[in-house]
Biopython code that builds the backbone (N, CA, C, O; Angstrom):
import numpy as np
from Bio.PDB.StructureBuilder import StructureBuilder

atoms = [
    (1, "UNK", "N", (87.170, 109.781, 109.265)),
    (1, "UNK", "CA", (88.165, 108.720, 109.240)),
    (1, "UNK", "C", (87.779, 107.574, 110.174)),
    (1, "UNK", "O", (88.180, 106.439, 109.915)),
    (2, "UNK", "N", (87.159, 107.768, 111.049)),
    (2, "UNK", "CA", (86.847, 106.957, 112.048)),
    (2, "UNK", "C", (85.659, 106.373, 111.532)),
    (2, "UNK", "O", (85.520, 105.228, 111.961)),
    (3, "UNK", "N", (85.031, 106.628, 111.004)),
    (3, "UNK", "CA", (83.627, 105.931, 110.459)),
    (3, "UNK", "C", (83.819, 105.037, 109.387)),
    (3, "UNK", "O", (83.043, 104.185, 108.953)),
    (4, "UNK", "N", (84.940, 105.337, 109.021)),
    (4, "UNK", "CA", (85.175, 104.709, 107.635)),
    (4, "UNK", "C", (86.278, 102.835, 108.072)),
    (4, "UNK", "O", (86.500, 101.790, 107.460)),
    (5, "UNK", "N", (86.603, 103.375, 109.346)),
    (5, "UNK", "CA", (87.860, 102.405, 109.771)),
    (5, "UNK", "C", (86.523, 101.397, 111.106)),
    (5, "UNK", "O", (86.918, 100.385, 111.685)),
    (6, "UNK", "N", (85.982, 101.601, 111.190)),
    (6, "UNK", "CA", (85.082, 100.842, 111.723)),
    (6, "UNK", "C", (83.687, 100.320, 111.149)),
    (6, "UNK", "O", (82.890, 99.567, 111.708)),
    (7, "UNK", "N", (83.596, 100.925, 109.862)),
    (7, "UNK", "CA", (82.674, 100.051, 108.834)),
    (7, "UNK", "C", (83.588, 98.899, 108.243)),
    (7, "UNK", "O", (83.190, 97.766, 107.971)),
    (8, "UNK", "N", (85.169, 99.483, 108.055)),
    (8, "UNK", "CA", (86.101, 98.169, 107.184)),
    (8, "UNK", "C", (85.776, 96.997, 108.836)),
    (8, "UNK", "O", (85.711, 95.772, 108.737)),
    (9, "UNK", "N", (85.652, 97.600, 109.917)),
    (9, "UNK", "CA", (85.950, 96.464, 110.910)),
    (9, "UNK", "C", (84.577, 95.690, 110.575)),
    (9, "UNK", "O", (84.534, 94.546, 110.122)),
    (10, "UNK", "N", (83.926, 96.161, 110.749)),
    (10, "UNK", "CA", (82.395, 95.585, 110.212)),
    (10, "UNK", "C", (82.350, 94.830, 109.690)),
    (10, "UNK", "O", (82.021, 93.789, 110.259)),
    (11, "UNK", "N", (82.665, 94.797, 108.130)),
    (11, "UNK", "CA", (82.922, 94.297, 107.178)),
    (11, "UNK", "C", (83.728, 92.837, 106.931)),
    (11, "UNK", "O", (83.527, 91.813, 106.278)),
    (12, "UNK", "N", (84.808, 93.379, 107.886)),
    (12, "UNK", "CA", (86.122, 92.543, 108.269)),
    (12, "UNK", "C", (85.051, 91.472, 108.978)),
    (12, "UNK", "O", (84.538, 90.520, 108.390)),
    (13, "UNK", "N", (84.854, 91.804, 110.222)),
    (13, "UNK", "CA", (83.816, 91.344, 111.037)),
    (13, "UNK", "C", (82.770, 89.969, 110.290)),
    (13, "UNK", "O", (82.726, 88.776, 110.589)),
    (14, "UNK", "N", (82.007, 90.764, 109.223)),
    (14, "UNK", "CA", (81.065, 89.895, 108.850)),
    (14, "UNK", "C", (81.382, 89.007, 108.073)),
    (14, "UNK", "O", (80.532, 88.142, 107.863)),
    (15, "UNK", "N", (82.906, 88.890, 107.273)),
    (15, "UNK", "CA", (83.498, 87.983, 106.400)),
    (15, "UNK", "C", (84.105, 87.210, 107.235)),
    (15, "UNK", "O", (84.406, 86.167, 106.656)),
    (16, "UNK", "N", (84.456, 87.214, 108.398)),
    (16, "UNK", "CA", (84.915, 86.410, 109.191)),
    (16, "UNK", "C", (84.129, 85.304, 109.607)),
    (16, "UNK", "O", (84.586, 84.162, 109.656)),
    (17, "UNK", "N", (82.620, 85.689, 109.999)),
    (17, "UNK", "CA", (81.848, 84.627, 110.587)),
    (17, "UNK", "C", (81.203, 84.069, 109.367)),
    (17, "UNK", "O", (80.507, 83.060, 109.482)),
    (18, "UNK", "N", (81.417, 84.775, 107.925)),
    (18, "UNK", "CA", (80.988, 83.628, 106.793)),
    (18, "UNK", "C", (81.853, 82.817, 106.293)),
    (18, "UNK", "O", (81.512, 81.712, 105.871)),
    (19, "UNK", "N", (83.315, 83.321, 106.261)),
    (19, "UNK", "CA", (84.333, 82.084, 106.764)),
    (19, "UNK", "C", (84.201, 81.385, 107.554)),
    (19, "UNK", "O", (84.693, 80.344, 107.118)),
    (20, "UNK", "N", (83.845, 81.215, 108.504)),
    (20, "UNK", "CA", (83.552, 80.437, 109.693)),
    (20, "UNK", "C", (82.068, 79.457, 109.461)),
    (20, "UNK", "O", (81.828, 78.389, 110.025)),
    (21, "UNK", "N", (81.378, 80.024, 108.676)),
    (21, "UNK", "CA", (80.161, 79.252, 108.560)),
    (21, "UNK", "C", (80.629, 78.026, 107.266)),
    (21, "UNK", "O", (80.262, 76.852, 107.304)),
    (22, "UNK", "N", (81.440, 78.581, 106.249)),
    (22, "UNK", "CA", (81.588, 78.188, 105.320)),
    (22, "UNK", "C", (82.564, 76.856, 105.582)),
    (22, "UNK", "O", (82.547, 75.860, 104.858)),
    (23, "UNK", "N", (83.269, 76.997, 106.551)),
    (23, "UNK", "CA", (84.548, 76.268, 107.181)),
    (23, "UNK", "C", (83.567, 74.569, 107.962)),
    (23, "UNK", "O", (83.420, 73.395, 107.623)),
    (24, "UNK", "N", (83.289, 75.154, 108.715)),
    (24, "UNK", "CA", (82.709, 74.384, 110.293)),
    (24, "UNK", "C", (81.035, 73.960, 110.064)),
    (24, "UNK", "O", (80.102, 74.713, 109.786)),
    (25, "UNK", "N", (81.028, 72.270, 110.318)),
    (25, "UNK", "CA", (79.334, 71.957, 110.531)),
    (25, "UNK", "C", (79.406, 72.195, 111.842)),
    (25, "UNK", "O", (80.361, 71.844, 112.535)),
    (26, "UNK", "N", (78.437, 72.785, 112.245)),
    (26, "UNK", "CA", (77.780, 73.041, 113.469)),
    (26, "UNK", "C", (76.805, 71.812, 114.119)),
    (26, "UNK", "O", (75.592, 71.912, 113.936)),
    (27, "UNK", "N", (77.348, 70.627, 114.897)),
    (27, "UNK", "CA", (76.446, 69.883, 115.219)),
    (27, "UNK", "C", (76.017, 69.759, 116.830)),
    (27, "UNK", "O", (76.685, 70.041, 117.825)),
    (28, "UNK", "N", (74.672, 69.240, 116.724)),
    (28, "UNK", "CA", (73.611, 69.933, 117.922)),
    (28, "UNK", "C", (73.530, 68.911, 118.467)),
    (28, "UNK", "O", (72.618, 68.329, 117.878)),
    (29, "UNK", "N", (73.905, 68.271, 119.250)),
    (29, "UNK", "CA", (73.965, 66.877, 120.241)),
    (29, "UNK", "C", (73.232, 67.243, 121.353)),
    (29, "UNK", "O", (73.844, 67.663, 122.335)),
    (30, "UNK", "N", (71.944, 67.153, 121.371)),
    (30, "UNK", "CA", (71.086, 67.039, 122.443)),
    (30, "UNK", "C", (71.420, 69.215, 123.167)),
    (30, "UNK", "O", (71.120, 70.270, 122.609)),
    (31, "UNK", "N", (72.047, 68.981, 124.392)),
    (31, "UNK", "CA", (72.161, 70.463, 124.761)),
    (31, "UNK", "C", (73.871, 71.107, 124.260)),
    (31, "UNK", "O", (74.171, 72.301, 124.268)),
    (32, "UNK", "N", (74.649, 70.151, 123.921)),
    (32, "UNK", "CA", (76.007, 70.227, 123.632)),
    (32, "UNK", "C", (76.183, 70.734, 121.842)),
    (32, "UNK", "O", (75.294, 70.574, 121.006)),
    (33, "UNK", "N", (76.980, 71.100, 121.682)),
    (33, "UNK", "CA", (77.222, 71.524, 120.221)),
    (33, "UNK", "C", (78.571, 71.348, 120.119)),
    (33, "UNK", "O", (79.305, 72.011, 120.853)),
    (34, "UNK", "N", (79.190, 70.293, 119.058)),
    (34, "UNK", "CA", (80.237, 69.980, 118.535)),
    (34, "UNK", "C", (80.341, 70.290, 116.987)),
    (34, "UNK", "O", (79.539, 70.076, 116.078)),
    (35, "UNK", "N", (81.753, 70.938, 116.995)),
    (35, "UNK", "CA", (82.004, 71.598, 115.853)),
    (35, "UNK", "C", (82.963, 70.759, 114.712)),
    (35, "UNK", "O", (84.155, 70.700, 115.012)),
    (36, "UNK", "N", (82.700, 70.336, 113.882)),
    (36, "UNK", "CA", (83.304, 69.428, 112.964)),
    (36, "UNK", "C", (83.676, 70.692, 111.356)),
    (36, "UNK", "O", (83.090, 71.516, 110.654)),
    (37, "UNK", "N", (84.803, 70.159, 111.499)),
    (37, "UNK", "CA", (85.574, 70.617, 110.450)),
    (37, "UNK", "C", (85.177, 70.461, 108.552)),
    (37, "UNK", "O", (85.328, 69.343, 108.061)),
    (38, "UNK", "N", (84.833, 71.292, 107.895)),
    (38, "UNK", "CA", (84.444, 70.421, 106.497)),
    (38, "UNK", "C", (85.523, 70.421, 105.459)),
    (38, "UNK", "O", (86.410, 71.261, 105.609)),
    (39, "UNK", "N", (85.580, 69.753, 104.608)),
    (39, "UNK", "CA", (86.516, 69.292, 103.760)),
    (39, "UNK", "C", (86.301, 70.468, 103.065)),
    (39, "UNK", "O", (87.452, 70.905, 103.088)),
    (40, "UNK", "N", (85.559, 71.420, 102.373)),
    (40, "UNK", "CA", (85.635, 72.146, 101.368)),
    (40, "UNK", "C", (84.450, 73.148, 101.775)),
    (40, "UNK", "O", (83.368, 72.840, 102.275)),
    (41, "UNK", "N", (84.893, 74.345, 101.457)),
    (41, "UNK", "CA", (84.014, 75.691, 102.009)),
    (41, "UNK", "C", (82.603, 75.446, 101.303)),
    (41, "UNK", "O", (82.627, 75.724, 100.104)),
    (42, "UNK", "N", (81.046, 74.860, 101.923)),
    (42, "UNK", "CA", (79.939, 75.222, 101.684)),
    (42, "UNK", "C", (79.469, 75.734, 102.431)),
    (42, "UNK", "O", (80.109, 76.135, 103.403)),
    (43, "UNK", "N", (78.094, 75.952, 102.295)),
    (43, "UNK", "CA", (77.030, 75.943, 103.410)),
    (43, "UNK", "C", (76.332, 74.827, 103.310)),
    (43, "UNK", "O", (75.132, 74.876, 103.584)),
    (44, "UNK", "N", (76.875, 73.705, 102.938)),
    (44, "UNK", "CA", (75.702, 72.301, 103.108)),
    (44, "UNK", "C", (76.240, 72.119, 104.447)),
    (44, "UNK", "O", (77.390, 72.134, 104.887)),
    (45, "UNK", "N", (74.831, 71.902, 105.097)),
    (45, "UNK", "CA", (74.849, 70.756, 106.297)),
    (45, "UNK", "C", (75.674, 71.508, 107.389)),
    (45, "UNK", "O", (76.184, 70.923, 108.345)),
    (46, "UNK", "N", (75.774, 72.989, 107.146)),
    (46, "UNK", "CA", (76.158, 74.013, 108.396)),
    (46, "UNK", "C", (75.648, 73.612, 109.663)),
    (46, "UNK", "O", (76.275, 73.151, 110.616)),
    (47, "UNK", "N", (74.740, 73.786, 109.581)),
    (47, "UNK", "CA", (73.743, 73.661, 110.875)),
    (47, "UNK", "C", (73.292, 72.230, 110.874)),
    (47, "UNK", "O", (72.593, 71.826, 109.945)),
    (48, "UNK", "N", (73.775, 71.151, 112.213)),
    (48, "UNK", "CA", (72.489, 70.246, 111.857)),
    (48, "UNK", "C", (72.553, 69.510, 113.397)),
    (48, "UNK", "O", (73.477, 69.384, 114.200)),
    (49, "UNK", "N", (71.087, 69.072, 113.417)),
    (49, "UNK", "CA", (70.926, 68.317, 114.682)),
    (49, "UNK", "C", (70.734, 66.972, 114.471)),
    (49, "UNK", "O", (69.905, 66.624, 113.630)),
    (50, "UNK", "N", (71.585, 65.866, 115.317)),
    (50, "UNK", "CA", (71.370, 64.676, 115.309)),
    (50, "UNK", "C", (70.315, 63.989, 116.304)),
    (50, "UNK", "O", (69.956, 62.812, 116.334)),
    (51, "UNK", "N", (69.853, 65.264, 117.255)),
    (51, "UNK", "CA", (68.524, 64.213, 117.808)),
    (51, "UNK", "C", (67.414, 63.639, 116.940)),
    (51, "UNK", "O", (67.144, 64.077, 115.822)),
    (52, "UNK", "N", (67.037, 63.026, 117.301)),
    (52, "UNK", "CA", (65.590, 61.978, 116.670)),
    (52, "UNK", "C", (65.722, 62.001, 115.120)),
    (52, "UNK", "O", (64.958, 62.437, 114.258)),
    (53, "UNK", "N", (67.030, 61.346, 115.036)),
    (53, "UNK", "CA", (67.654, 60.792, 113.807)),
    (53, "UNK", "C", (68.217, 59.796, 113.887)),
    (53, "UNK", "O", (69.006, 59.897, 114.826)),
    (54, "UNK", "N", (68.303, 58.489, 113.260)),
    (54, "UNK", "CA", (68.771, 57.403, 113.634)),
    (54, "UNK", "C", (70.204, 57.285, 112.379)),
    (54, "UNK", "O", (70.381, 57.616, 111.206)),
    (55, "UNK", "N", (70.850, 56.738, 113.267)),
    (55, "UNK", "CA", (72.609, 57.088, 112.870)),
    (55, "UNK", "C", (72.284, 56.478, 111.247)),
    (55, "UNK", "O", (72.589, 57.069, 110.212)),
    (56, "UNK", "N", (71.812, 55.575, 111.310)),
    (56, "UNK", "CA", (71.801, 55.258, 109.603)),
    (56, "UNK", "C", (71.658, 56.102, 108.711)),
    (56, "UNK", "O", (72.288, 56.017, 107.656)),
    (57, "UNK", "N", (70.809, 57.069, 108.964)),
    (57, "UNK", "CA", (70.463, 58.110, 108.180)),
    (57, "UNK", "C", (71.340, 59.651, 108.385)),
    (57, "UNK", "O", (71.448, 60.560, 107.562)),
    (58, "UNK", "N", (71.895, 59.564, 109.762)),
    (58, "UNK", "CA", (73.319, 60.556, 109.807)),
    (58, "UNK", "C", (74.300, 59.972, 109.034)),
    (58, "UNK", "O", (74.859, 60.720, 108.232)),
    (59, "UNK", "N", (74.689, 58.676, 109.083)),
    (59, "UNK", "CA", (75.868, 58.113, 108.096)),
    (59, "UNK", "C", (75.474, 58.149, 106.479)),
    (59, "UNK", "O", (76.272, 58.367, 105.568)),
    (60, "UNK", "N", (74.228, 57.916, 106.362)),
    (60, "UNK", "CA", (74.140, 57.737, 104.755)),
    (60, "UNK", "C", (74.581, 59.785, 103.914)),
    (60, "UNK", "O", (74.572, 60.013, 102.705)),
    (61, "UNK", "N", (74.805, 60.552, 104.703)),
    (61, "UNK", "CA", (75.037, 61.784, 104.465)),
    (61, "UNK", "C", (76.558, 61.916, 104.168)),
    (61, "UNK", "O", (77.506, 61.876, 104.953)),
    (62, "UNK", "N", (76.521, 62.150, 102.285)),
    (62, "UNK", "CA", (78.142, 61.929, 102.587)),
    (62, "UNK", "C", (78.934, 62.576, 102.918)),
    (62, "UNK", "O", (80.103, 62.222, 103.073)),
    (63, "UNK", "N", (78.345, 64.045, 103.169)),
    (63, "UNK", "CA", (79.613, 65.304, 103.722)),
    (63, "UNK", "C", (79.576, 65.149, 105.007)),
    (63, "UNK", "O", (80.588, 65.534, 105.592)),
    (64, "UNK", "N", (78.768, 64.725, 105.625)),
    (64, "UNK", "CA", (78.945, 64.366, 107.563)),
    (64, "UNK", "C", (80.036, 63.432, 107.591)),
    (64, "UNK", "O", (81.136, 63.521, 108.137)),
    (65, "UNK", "N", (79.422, 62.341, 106.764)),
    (65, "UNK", "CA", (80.463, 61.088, 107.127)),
    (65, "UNK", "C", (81.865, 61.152, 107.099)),
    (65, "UNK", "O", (82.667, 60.667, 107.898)),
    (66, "UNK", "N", (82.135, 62.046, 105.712)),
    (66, "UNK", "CA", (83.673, 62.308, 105.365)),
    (66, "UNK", "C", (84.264, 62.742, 105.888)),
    (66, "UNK", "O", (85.480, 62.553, 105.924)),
    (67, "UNK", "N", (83.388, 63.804, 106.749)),
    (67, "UNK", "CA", (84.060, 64.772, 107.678)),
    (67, "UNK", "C", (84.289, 64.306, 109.084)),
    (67, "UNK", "O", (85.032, 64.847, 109.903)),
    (68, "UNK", "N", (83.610, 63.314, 109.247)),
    (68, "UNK", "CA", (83.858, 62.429, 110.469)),
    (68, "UNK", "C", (82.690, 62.824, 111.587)),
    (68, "UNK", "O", (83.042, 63.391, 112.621)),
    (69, "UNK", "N", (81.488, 62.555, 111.383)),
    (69, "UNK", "CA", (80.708, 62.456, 111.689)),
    (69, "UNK", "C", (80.396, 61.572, 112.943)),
    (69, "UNK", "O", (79.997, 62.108, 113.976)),
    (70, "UNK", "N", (80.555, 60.376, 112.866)),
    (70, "UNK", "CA", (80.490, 59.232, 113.137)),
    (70, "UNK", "C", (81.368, 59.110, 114.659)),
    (70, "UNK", "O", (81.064, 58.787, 115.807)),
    (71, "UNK", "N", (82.769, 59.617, 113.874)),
    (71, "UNK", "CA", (83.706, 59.441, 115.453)),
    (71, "UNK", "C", (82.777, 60.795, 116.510)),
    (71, "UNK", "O", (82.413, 60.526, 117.655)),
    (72, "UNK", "N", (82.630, 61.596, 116.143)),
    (72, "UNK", "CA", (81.348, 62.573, 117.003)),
    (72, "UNK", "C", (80.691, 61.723, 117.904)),
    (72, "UNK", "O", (80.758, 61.617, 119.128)),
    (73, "UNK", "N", (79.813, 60.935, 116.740)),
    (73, "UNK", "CA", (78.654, 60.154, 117.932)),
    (73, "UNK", "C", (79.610, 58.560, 118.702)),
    (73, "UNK", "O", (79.190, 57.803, 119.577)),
    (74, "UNK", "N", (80.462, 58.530, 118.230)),
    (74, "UNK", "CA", (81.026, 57.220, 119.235)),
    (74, "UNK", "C", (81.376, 58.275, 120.686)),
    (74, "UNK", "O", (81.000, 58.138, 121.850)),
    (75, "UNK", "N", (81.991, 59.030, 120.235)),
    (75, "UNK", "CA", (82.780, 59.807, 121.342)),
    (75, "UNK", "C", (81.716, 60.248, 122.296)),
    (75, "UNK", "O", (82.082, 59.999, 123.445)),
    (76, "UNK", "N", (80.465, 60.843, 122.252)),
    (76, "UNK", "CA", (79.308, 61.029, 122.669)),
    (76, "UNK", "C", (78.498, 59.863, 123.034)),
    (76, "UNK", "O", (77.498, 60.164, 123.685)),
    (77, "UNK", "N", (78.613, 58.952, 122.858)),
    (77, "UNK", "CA", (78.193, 57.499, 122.738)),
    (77, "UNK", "C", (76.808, 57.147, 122.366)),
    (77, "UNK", "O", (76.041, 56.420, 122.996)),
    (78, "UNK", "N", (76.544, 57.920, 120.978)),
    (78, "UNK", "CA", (75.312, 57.946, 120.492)),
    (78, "UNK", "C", (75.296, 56.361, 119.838)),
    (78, "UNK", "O", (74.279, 55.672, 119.760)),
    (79, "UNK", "N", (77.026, 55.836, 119.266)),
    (79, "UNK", "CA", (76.990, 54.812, 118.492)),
    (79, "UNK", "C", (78.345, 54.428, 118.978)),
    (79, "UNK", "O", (79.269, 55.178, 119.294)),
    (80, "UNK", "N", (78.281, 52.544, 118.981)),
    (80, "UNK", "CA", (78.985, 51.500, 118.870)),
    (80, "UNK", "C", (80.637, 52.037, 117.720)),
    (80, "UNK", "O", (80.653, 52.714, 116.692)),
    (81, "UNK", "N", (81.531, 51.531, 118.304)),
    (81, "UNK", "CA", (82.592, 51.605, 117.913)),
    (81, "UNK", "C", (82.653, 50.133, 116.693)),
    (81, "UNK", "O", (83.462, 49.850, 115.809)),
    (82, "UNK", "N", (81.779, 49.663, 117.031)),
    (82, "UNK", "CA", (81.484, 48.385, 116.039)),
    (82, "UNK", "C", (80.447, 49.145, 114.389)),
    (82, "UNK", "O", (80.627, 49.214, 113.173)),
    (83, "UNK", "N", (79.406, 49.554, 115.384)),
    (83, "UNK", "CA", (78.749, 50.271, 114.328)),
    (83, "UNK", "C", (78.847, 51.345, 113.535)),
    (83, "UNK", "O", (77.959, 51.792, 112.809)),
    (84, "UNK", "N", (80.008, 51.783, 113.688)),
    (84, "UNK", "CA", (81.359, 52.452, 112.743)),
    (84, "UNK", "C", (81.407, 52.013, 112.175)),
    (84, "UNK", "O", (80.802, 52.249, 111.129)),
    (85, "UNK", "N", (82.071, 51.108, 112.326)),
    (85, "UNK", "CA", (83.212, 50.932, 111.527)),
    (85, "UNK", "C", (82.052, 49.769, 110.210)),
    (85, "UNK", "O", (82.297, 49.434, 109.051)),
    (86, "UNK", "N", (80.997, 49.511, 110.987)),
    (86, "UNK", "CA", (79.793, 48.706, 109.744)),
    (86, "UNK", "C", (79.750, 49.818, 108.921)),
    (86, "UNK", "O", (80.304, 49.525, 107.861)),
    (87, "UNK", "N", (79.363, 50.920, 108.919)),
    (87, "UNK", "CA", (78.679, 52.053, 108.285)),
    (87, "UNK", "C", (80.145, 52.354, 107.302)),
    (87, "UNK", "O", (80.213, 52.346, 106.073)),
    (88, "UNK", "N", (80.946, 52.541, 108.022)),
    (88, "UNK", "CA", (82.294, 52.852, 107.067)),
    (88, "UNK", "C", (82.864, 52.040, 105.712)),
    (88, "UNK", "O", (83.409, 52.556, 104.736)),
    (89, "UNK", "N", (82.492, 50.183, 106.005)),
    (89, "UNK", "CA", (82.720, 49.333, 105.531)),
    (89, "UNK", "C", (81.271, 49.701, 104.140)),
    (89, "UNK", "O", (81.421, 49.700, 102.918)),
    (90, "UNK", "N", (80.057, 49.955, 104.890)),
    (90, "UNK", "CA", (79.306, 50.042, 103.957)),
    (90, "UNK", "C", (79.294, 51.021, 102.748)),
    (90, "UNK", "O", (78.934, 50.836, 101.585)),
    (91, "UNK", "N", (79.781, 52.086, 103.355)),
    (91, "UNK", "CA", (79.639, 53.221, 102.492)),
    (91, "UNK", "C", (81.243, 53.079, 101.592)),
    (91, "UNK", "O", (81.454, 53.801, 100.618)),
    (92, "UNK", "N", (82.379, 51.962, 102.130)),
    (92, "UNK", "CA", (83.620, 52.012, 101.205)),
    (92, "UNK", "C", (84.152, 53.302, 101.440)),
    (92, "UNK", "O", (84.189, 54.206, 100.604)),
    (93, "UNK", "N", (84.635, 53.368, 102.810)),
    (93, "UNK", "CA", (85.438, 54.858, 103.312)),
    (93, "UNK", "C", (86.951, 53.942, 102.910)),
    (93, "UNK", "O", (87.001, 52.712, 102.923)),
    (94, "UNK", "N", (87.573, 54.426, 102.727)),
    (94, "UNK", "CA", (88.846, 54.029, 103.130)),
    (94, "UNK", "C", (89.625, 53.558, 104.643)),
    (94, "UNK", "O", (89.380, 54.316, 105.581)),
    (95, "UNK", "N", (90.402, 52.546, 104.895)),
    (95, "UNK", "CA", (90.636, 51.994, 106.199)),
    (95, "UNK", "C", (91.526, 53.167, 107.332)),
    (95, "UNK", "O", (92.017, 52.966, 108.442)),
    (96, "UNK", "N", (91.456, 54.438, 106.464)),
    (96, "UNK", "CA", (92.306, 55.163, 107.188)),
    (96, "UNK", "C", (91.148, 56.110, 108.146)),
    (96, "UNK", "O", (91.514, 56.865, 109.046)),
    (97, "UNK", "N", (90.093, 55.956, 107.859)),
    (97, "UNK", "CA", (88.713, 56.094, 108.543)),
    (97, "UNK", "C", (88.223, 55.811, 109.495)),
    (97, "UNK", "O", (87.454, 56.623, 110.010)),
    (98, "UNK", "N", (88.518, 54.277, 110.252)),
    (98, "UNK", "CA", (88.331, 53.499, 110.635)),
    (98, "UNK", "C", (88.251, 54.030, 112.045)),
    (98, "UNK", "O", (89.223, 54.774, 112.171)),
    (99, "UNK", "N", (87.641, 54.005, 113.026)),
    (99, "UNK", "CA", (87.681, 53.737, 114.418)),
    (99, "UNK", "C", (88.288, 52.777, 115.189)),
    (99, "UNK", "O", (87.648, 51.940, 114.553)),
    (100, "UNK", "N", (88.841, 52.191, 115.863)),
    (100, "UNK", "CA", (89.178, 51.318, 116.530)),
    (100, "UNK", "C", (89.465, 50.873, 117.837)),
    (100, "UNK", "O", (89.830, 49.713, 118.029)),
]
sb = StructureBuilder()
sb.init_structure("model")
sb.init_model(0)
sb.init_chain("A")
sb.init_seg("    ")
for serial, (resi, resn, name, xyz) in enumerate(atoms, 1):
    if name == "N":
        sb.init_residue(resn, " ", resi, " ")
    sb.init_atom(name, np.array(xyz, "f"), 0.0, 1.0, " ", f" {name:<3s}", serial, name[0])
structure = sb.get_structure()
């Protein structure tokens, strides 16, 4: 009985952290890791690092961006609160997006 109630924990266990993978991008800011929320359960873009990437090419990603990507690196001050809100304008986010 006991073997059987700690394999379900197991189990329990390992569906939890693929919920969790499936849920959350994992982003790698230099030694810091900030966890951003995703709109819809994948594994795209789980894991990702924004060093020696230039924000143009983090913004042109549209599941980062949607997910709010962007306010990440202002808050970190990888990027301009100006250069938001360019990238937002470019890509036609909606104004409820917006930084300010």
């Amino acid at each position: 009985m006991a073997q059987v109630l700690k394999k379900y924990l197991i189990w329990a266990a390992l569906a939890a952290i693929l919920y969790g993978l499936l849920s959350y991008h994992i982003i790698f800011i230099g030694k810091s890791v900030a966890l951003l929320k995703k709109s819809e359960l994948t594994l795209n873009y789980t894991f990702f690092s924004v060093m020696s990437k230039k924000n143009s090419a983090i913004m042109a990603i549209d599941d980062l961006r949607y997910n709010g990507i962007g306010e990440i690196l202002v808050e970190k001050g990888l990027m301009t609160r100006e250069e938001y809100n360019r990238y937002m304008e470019k890509y036609e986010m909606p104004g409820e997006y917006r930084y300010y």
